[in-house]
Residue frames as qw, qx, qy, qz and C-alpha x, y, z in Angstrom:
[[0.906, -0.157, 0.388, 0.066, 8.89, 0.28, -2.62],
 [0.819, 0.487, 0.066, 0.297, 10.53, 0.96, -5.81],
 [0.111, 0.852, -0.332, 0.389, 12.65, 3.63, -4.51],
 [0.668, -0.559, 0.463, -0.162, 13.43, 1.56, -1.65],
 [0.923, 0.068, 0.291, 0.241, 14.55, -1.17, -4.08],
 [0.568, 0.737, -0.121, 0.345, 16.65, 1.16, -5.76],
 [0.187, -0.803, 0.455, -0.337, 18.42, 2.27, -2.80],
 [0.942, -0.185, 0.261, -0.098, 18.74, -1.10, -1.87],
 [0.875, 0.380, 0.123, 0.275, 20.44, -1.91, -5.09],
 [0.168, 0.810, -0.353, 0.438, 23.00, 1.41, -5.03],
 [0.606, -0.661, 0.436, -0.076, 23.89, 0.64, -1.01],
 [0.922, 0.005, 0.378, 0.084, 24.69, -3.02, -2.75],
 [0.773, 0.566, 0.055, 0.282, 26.90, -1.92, -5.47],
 [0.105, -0.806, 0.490, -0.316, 29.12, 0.72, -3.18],
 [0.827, -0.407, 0.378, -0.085, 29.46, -2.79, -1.13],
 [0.942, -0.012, 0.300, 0.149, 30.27, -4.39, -3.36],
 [0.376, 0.752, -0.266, 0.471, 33.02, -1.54, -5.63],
 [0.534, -0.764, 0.250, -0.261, 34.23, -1.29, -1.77],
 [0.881, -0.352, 0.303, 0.085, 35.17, -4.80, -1.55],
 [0.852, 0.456, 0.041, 0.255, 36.89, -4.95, -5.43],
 [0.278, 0.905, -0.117, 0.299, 38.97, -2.06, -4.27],
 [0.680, -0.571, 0.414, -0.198, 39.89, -3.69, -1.03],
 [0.875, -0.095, 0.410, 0.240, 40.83, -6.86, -3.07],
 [0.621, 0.747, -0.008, 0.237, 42.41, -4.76, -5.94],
 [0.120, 0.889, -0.248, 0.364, 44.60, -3.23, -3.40],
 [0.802, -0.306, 0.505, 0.092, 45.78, -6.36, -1.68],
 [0.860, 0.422, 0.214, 0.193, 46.66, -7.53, -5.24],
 [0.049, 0.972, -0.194, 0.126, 48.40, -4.32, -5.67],
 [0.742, -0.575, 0.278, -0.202, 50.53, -5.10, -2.93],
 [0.762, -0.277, 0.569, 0.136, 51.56, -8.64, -3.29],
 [0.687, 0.526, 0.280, 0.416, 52.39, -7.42, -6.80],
 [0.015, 0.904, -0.360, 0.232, 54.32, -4.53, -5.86],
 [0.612, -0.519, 0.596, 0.034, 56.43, -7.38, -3.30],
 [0.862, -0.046, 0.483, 0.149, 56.72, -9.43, -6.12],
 [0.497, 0.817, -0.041, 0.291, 58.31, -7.23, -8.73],
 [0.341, -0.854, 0.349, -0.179, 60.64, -6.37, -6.10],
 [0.868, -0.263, 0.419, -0.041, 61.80, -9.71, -5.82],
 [0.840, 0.462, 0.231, 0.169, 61.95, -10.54, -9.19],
 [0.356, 0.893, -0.188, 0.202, 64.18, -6.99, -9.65],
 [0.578, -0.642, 0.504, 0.014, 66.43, -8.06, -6.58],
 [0.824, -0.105, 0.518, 0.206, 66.84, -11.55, -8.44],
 [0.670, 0.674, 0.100, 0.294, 67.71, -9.71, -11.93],
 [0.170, -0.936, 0.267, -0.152, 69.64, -7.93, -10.13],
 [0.728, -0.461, 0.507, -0.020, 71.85, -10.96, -8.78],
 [0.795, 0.424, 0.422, 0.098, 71.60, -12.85, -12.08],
 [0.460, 0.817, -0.031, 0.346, 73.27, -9.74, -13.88],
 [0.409, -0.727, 0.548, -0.063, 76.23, -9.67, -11.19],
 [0.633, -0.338, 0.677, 0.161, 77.06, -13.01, -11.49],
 [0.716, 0.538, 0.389, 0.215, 76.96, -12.62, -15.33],
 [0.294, 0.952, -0.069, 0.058, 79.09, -9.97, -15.17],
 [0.649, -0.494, 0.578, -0.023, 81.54, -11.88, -12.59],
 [0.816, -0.004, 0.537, 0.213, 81.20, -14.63, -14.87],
 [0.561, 0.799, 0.018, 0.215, 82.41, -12.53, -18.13],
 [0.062, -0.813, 0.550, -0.184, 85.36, -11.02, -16.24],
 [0.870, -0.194, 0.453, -0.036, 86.33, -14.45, -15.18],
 [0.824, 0.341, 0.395, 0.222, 86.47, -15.75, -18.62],
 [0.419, 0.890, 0.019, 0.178, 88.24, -12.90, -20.16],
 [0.383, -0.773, 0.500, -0.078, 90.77, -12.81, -17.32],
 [0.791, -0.304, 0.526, 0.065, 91.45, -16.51, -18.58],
 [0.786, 0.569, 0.186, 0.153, 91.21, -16.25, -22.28],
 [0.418, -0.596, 0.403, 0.555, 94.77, -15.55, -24.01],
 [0.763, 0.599, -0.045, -0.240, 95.43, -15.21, -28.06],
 [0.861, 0.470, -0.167, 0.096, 97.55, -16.58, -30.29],
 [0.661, 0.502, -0.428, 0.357, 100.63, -15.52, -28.72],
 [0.498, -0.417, -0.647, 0.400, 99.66, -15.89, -25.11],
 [0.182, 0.033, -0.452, 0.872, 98.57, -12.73, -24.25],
 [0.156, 0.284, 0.488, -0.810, 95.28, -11.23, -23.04],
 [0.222, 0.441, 0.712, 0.500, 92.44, -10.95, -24.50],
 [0.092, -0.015, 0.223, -0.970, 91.16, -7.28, -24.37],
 [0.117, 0.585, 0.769, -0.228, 87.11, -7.46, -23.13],
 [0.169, 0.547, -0.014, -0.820, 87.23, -3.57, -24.86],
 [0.359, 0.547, -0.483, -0.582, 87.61, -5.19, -28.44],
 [0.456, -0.228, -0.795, -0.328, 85.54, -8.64, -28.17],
 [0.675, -0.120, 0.255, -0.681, 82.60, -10.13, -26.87],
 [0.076, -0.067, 0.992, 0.073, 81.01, -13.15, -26.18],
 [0.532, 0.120, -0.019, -0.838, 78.27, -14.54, -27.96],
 [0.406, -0.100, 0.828, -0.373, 76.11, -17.25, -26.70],
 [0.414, -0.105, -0.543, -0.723, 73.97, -19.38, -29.49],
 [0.799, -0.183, 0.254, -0.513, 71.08, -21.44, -28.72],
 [0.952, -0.112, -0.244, -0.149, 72.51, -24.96, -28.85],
 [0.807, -0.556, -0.123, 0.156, 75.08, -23.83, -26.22],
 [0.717, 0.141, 0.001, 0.682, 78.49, -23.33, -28.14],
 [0.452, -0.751, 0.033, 0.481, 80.62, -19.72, -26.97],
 [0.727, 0.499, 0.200, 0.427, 82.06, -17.40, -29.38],
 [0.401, -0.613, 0.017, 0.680, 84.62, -15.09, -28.78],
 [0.474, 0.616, 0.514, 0.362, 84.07, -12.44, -31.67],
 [0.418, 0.086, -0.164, 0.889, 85.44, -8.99, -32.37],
 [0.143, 0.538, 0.560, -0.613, 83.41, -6.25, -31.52],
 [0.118, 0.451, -0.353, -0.812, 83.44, -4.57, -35.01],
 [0.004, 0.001, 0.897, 0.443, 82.21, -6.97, -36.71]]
């Protein structure tokens, strides 16, 4: 009887490692689709941040109306919103 309860108990624990692996590997899964996503949308996000830098650089002019070169500034964004156009060297 005791061997029988032991086998009992093993059969029950393969069931039941069986199922976790089943539901680990669903998780898997819908976490493998959802990185994907996420990389698609960082993906998108960094386009239209790069769009939107060429944009602004294409508009920005200095002091005596020409160009600003995008080689030799940058823009830098604080946290309470405000846009600085700054050299790069600095």
């Amino acid at each position: 009887v005791a061997a029988q309860n032991c086998r009992k108990r093993k059969l029950n624990a393969i069931l039941n490692l069986e199922e976790d692996i089943c539901n680990l590997q669903t998780q898997k899964e819908s976490l493998k689709k959802e990185h994907s996503q996420c990389s698609r949308l960082i993906n998108q996000m960094k386009e239209k941040l790069n769009n939107l830098y060429h944009d602004i650089f294409s508009r920005l002019r200095d002091d005596q109306g020409r160009p600003v070169n995008p080689c030799h500034y940058a823009m830098h964004c604080s946290s309470d919103g405000s846009v600085l156009i700054i050299p790069k060297h600095l």
